[in-house]
GUVO-852096 format. One record per residue (C-alpha): x, y negated, z; residue number from 1; residue in three letters. Coordinates in steps of 0.25 Angstrom, whole numbers, plus 5000, padded with zeros to 4 digits. Layout:
! GUVO-852096
((X; Y; Z); NUM; "ALA") ...
This chain:
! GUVO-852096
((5000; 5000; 5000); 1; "UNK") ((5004; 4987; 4996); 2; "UNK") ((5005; 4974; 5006); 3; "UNK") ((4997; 4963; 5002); 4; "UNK") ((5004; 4953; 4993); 5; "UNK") ((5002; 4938; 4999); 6; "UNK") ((4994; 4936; 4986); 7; "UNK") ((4985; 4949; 4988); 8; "UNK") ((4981; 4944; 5002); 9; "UNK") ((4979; 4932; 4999); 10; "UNK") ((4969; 4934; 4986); 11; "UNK") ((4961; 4944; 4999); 12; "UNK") ((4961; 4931; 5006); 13; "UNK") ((4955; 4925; 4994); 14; "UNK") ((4945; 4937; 4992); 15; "UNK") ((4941; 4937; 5007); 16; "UNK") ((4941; 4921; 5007); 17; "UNK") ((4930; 4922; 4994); 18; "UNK") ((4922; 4933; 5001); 19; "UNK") ((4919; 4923; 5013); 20; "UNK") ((4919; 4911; 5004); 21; "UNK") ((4907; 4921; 4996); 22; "UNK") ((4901; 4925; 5010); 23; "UNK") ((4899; 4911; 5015); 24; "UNK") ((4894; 4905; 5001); 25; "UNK") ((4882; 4916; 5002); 26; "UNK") ((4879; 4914; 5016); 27; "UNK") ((4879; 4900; 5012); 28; "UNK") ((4870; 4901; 5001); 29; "UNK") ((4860; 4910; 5010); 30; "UNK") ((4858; 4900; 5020); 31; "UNK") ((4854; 4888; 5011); 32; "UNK") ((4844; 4897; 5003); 33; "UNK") ((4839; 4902; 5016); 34; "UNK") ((4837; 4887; 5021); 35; "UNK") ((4830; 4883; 5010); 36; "UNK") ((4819; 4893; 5014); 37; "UNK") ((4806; 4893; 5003); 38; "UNK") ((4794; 4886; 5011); 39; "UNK") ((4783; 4892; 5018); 40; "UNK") ((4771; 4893; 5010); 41; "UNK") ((4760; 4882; 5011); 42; "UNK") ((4750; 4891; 5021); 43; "UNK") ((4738; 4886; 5029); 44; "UNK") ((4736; 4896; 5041); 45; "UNK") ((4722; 4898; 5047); 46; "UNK") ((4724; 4900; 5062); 47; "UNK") ((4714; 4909; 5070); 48; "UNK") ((4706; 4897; 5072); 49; "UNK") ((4703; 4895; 5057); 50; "UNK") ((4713; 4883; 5058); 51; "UNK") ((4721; 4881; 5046); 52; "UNK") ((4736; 4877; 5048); 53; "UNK") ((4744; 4874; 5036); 54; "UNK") ((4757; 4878; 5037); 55; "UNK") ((4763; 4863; 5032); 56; "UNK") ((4757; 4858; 5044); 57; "UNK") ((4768; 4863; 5053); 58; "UNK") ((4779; 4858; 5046); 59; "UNK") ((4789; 4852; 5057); 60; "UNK") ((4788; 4863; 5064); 61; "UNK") ((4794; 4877; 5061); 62; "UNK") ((4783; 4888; 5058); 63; "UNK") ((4783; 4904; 5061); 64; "UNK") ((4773; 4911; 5051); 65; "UNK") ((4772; 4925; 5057); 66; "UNK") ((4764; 4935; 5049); 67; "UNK") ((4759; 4945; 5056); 68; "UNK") ((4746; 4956; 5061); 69; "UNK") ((4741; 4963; 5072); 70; "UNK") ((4745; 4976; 5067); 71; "UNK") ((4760; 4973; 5064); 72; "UNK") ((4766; 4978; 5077); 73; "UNK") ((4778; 4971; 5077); 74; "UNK") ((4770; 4957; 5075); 75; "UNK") ((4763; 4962; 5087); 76; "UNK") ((4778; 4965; 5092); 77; "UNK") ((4783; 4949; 5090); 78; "UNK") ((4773; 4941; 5092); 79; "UNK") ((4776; 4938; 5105); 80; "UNK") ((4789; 4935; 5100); 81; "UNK") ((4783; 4926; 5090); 82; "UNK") ((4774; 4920; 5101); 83; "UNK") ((4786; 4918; 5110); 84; "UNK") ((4794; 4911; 5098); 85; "UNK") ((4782; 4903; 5096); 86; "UNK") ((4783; 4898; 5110); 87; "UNK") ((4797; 4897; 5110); 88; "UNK") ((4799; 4887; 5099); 89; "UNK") ((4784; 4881; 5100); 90; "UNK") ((4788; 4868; 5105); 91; "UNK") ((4799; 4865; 5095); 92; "UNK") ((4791; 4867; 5083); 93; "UNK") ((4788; 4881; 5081); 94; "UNK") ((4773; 4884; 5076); 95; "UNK") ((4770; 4899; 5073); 96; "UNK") ((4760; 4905; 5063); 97; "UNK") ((4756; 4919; 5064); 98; "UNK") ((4749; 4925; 5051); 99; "UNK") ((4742; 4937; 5054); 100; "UNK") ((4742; 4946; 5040); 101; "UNK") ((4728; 4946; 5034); 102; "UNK") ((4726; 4960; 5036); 103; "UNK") ((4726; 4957; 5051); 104; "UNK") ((4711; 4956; 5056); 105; "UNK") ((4709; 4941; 5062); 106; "UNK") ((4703; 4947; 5077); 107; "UNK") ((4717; 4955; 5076); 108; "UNK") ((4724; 4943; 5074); 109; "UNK") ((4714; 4935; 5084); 110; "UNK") ((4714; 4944; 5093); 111; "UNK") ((4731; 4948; 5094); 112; "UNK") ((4731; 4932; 5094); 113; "UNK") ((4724; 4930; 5107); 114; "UNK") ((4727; 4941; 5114); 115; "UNK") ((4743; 4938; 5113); 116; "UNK") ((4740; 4922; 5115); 117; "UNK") ((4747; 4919; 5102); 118; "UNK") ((4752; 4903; 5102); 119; "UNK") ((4755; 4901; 5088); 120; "UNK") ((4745; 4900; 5077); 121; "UNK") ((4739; 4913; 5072); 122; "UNK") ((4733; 4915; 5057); 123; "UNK") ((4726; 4923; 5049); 124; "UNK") ((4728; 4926; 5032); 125; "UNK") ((4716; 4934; 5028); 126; "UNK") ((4720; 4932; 5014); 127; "UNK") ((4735; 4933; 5016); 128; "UNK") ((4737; 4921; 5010); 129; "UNK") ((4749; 4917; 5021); 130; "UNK") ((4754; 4929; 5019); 131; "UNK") ((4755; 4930; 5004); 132; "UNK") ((4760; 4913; 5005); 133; "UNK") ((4773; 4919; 5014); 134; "UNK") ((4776; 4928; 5004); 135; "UNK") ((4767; 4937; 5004); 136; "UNK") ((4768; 4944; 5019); 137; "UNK") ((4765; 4957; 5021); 138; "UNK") ((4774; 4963; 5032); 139; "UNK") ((4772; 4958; 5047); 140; "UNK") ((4777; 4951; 5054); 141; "UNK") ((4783; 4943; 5044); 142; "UNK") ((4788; 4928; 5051); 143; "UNK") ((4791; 4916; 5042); 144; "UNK") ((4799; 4906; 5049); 145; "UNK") ((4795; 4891; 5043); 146; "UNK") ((4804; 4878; 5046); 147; "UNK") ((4799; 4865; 5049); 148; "UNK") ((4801; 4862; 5034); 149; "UNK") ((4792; 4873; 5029); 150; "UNK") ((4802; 4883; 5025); 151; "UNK") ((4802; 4897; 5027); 152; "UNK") ((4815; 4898; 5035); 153; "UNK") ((4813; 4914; 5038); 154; "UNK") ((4804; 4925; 5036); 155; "UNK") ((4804; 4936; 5046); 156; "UNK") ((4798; 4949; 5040); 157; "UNK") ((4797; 4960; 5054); 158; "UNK") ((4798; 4954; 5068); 159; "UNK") ((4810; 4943; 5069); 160; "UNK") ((4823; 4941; 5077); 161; "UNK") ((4817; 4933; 5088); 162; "UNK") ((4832; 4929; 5090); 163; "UNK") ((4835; 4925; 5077); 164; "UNK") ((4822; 4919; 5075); 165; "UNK") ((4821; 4911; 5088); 166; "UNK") ((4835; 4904; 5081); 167; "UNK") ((4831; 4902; 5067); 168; "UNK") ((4819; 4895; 5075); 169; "UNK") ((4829; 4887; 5083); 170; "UNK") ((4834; 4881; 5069); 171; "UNK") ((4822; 4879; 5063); 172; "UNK") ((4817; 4871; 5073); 173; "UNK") ((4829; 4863; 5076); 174; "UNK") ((4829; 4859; 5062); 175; "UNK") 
């Protein structure tokens, strides 16, 4: 075997230096695509109450739009995760929509609602219309994360990391 020639280790240098110069340009790119998010859809939700809440009336504020059902056991599994979010981050801006999927009876809904004291703002899409607006949801739970701006900053398909959740929330809200 051969000991590397001054040359030799220095085009390896150059190689390896490329590789991390490659590495960093992508992660780079990844993050500006990812913070220029699409927008979220231009909904109105239709709370138990029959009170309708479009969804531009809470820009300013950074929204959670859960979709969800009463038969999806790990939505029953994180909603008082999500209810504990809620009230975490309430106060600094945080509002919460939980969409129960249209297959989900409404005295289900009204009933899950009630007895677990829900905070946040619960509605219904009989027709799925808010679902097929979020690009068409049909897996639950599936959370959208909204900045202040009205851009979809993450979409949670399965129950999130409450850990890495609770931080991204921490930026959004900051910002």
């Amino acid at each position: 075997m051969q000991a590397p020639t001054p040359s030799t280790s220095r085009k390896s240098l150059y190689l390896k230096l490329l590789g991390l110069a490659a590495v960093i340009i992508l992660g780079v790119v990844g993050t500006l695509s990812m913070s220029s998010s699409k927008s979220a859809p231009d909904v109105t939700f239709t709370d138990l109450q029959g009170k309708q809440i479009p969804l531009s009336s809470l820009r300013g504020k950074v929204v959670m739009v859960n979709f969800w059902a009463t038969s999806c056991t790990t939505c029953v599994k994180e909603m008082p995760q999500m209810v504990e979010t809620y009230e975490r981050y309430n106060a600094r801006g945080l509002d919460f929509v939980a969409v129960a999927m249209s297959y989900d009876p409404p005295n289900y809904v009204l009933n899950f609602t009630e007895t677990r004291k829900l905070p946040f703002t619960v509605a219904l899409d009989p027709q799925d219309q808010l679902a097929k607006a979020f690009g068409d949801v049909k897996l639950t739970p599936t959370t959208f994360l909204i900045d202040k701006e009205g851009k979809i900053i993450k979409r949670y398909v399965g129950e999130p990391d409450f850990a890495a959740l609770h931080q991204l929330l921490e930026t959004a809200l900051a910002g």
